[in-house]
C-alpha positions in Angstrom: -87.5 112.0 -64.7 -85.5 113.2 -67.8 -87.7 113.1 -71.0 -84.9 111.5 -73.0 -84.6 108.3 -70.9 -85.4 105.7 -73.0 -88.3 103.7 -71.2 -88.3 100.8 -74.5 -86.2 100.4 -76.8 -87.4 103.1 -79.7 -88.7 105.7 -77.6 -88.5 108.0 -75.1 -90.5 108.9 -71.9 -91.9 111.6 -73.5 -92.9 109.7 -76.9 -94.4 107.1 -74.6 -96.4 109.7 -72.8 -97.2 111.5 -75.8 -98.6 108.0 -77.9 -100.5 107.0 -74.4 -101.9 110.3 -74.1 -103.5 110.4 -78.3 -104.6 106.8 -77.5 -106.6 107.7 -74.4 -108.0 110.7 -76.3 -108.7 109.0 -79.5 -110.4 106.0 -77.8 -112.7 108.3 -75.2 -116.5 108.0 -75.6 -116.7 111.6 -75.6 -114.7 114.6 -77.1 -112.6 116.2 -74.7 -112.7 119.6 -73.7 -109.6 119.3 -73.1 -106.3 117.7 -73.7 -104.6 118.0 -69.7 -103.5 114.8 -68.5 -105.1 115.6 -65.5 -108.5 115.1 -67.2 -110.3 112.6 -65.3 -111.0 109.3 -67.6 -114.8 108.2 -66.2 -115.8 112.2 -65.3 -114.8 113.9 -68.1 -113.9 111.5 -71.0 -116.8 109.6 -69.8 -115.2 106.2 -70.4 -117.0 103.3 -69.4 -116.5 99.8 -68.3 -116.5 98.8 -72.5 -114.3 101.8 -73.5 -111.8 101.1 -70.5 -111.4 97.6 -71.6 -110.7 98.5 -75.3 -108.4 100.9 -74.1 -106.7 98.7 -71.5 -106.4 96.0 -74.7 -105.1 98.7 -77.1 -102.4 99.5 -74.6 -101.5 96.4 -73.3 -101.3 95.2 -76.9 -99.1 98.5 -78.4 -96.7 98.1 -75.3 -96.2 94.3 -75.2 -97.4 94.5 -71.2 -99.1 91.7 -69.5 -102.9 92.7 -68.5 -103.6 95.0 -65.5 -105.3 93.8 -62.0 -108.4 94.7 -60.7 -107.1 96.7 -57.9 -104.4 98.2 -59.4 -107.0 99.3 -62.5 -109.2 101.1 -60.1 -106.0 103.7 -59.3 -105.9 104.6 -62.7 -108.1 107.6 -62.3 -106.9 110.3 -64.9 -104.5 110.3 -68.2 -101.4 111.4 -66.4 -102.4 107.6 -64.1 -102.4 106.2 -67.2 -99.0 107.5 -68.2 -97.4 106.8 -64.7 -98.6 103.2 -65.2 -97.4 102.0 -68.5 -94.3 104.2 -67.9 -93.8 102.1 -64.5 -93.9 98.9 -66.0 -91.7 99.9 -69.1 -89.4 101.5 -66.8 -89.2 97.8 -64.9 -89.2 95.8 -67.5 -86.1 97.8 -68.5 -84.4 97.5 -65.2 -84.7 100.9 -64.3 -87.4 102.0 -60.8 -89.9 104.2 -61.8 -88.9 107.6 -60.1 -85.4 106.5 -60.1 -82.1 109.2 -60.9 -82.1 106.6 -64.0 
């Protein structure tokens, strides 16, 4: 996907990724060792049920999307899920398919 799509109306893919990735740092329980987006959200950030609700809130809230299922909450496994999410549903609301040529 090209970073300068625009996946809402004042930013980018990138600046979405970017802002989703601070939040889910800012938010962990613990410090992260790292910053990868392949830094797992219960295993290493040591989120738990509490922490994963606030952040599901903060992100739901800051992006205007309607809450998340169940099932489709226990995917979301590491930052980059996180990011492939949000950037999903942005992406549809837009009219654009996630993964698309855009």
């Amino acid at each position: 996907m090209s970073e300068s799509v625009h996946v809402s109306r004042s930013r980018t893919e990138g600046e979405v990724r970017e802002l989703l990735r601070n939040l889910v740092f800012e938010l962990a329980p613990a410090e992260a060792k790292s910053t990868s987006p392949d830094a797992r959200l219960v295993e290493d950030l040591e989120y738990h049920s509490l922490a994963i609700l606030e952040l599901a809130f903060t992100i739901e809230d800051e992006f205007e999307l309607e809450p998340i299922d169940e099932e489709t909450a226990q995917k979301i496994l590491t930052v980059r899920d996180v990011e492939d999410f949000v950037v999903g549903k942005l992406l549809e609301r837009s009219g654009r398919a996630p993964g698309g040529d855009g």
